[in-house]
MDAnalysis code that builds the backbone (N, CA, C; Angstrom):
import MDAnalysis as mda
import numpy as np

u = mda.Universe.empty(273, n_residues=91, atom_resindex=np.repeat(np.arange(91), 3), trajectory=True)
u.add_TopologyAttr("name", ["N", "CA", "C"] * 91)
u.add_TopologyAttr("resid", np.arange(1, 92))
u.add_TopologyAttr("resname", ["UNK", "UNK", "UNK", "UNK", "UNK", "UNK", "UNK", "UNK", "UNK", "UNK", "UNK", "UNK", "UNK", "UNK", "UNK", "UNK", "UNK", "UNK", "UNK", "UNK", "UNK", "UNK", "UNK", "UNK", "UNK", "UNK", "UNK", "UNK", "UNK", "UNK", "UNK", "UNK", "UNK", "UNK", "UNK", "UNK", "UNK", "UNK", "UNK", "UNK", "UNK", "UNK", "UNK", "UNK", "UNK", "UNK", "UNK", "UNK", "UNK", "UNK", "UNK", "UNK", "UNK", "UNK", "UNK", "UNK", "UNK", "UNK", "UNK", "UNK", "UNK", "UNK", "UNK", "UNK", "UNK", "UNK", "UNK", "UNK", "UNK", "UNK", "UNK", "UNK", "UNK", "UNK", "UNK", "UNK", "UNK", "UNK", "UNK", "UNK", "UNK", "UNK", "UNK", "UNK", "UNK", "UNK", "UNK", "UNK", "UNK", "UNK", "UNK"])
u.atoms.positions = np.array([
    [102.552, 82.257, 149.863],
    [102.545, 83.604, 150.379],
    [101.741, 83.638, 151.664],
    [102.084, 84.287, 153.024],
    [101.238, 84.198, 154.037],
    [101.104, 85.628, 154.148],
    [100.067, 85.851, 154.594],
    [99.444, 87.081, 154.502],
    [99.258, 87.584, 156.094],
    [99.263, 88.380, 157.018],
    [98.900, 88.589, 158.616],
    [97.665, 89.251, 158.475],
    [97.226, 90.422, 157.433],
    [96.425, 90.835, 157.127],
    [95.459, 91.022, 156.718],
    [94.277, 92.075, 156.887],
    [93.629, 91.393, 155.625],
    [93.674, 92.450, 154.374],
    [93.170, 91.677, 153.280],
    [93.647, 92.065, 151.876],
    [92.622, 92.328, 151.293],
    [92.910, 93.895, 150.842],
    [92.060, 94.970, 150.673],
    [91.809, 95.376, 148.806],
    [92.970, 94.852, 148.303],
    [93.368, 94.197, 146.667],
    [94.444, 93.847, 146.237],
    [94.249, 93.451, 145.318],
    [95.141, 92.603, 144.306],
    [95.182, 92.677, 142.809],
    [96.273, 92.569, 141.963],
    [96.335, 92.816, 141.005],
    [97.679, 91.715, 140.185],
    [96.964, 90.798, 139.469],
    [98.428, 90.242, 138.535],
    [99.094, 91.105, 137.558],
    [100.379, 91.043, 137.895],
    [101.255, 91.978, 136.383],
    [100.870, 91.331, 135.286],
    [100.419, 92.444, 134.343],
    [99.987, 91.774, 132.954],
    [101.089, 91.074, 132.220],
    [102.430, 91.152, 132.958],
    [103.568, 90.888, 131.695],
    [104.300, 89.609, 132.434],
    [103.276, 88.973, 133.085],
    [103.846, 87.859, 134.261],
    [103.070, 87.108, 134.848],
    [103.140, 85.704, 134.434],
    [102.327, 84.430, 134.725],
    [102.478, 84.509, 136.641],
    [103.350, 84.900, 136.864],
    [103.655, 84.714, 138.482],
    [103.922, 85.503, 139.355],
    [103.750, 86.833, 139.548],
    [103.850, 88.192, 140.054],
    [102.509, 88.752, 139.724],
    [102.112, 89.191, 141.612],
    [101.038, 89.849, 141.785],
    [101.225, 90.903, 142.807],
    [100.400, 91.724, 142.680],
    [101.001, 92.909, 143.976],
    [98.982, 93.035, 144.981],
    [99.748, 92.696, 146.268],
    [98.424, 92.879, 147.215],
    [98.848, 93.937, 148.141],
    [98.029, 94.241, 148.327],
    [97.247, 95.853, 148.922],
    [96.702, 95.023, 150.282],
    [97.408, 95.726, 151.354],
    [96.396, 95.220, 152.961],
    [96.509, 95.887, 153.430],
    [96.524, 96.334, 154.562],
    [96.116, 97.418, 155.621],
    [96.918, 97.883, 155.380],
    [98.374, 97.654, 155.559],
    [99.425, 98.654, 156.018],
    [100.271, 98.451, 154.842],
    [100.626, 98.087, 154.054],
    [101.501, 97.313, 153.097],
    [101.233, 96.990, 151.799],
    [102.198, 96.787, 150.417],
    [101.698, 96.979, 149.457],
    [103.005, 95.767, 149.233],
    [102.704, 94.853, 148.917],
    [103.507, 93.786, 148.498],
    [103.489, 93.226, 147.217],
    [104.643, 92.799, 146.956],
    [105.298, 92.678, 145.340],
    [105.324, 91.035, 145.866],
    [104.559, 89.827, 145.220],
    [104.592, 88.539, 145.383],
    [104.825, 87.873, 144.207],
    [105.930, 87.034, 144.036],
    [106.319, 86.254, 143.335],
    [105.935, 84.691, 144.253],
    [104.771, 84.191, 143.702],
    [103.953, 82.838, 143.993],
    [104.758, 81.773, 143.594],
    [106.001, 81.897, 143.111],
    [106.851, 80.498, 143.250],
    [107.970, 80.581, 143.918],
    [107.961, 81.848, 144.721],
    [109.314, 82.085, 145.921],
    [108.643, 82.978, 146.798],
    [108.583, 82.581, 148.011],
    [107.710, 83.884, 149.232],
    [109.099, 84.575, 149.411],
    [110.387, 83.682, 149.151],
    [111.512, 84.623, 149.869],
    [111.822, 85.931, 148.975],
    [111.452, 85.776, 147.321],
    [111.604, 86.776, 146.755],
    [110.628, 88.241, 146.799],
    [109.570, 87.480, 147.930],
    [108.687, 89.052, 147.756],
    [109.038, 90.317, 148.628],
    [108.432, 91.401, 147.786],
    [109.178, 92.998, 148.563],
    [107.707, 93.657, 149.000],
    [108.232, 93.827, 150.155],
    [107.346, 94.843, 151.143],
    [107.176, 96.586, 150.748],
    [106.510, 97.154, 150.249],
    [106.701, 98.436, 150.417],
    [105.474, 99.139, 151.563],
    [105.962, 100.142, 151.905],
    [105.214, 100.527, 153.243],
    [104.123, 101.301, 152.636],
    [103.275, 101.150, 153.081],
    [101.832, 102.372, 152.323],
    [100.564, 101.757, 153.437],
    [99.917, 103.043, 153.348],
    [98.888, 103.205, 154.353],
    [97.382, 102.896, 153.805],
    [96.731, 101.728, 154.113],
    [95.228, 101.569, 153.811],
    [94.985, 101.717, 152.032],
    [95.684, 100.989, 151.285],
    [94.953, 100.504, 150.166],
    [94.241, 100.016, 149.933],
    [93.324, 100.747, 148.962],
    [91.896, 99.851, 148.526],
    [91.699, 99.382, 147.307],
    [92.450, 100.289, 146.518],
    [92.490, 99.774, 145.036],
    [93.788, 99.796, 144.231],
    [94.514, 98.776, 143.410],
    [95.196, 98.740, 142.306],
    [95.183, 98.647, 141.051],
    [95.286, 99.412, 140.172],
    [94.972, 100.014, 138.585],
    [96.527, 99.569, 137.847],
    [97.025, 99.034, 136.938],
    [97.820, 98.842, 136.308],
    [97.123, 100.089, 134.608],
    [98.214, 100.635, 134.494],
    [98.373, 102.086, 133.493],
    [97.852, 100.931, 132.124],
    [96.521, 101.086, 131.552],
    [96.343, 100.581, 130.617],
    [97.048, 100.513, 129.078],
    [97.850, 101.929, 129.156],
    [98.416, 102.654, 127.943],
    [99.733, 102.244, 128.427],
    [100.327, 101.999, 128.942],
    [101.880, 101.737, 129.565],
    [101.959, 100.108, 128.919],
    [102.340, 99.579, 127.710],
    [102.664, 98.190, 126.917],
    [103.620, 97.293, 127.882],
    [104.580, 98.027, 128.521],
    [105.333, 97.028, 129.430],
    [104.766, 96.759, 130.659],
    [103.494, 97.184, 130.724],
    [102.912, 97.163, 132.633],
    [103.909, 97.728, 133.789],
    [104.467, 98.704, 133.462],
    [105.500, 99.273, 134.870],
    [104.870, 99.729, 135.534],
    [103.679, 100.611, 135.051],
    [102.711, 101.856, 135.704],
    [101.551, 101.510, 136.472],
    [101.313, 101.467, 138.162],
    [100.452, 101.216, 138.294],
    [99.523, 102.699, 139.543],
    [98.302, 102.441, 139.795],
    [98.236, 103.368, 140.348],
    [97.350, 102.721, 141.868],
    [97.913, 103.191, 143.079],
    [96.515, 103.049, 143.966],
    [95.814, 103.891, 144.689],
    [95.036, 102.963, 145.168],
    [93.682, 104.118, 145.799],
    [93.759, 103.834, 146.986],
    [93.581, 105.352, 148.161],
    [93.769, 105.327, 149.290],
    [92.796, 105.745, 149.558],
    [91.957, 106.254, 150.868],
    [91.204, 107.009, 151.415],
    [91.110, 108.505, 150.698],
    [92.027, 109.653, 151.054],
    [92.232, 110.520, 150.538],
    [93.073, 111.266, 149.219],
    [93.931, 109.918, 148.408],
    [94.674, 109.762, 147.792],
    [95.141, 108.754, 146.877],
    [95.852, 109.328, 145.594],
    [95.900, 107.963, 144.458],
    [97.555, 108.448, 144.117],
    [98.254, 107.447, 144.338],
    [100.075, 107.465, 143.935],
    [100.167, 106.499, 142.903],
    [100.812, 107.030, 141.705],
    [101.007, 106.257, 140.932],
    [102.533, 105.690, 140.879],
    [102.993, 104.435, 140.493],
    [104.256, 104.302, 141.166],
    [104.519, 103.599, 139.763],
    [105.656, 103.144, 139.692],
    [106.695, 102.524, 138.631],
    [107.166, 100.969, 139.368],
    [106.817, 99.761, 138.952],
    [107.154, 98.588, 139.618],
    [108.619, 98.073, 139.622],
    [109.376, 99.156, 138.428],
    [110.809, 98.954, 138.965],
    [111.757, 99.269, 139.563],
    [110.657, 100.338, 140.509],
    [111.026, 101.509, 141.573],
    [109.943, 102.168, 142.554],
    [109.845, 100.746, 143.526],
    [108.766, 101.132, 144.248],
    [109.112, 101.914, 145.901],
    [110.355, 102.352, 145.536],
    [110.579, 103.000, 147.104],
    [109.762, 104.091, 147.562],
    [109.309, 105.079, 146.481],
    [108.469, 106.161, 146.640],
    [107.486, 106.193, 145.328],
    [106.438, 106.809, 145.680],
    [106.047, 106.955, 143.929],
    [106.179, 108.145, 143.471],
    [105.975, 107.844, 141.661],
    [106.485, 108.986, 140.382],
    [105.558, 110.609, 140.906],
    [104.521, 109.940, 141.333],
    [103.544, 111.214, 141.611],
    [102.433, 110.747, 142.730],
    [101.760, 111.594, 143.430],
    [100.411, 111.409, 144.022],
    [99.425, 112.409, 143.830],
    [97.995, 111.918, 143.952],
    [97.132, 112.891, 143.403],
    [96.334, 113.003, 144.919],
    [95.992, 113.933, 145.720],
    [95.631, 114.041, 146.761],
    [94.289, 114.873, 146.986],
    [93.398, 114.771, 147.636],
    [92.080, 115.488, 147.636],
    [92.105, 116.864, 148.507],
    [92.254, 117.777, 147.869],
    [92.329, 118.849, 148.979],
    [91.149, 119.136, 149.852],
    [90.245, 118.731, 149.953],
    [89.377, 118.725, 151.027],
    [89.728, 118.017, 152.394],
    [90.544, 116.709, 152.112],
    [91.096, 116.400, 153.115],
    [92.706, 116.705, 153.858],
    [93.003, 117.226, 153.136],
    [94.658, 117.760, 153.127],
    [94.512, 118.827, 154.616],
])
């Protein structure tokens, strides 16, 4: 996996010896460590943290942390996420 960035977190899928998702400046990437060609880019702004849904048994649910904001997304549908929780002080 080559990275341009730097990497702000990371998280292994609990349900997968070889899939990890990193968090860098601009980008939230889905890495499969025994194929770089299979990994997916999703676009997201300044992640700092990734939470996988402790109560979710299949690991689909994960959530991250932004500056002003936490989106929780579904890993078998990462085009947008299920919800975001946003700080109205900064809104």
């Amino acid at each position: 996996m080559k990275v341009n960035e730097d990497v702000n977190a990371l998280a292994w899928l609990t349900n997968s010896a070889c899939t990890l998702i990193v968090a860098t400046e601009d980008n939230l990437i889905l890495c499969d460590t025994r194929n770089d060609a299979k990994n997916k880019i999703v676009a997201n702004k300044h992640i700092t943290g990734i939470k996988f849904d402790p109560f979710d048994s299949e690991s689909n649910r994960f959530a991250t942390l932004a500056q002003d904001y936490i989106k929780i997304f579904d890993i078998r549908s990462l085009k947008k996420p299920l919800f975001q929780i946003r700080n109205q002080e900064n809104s």
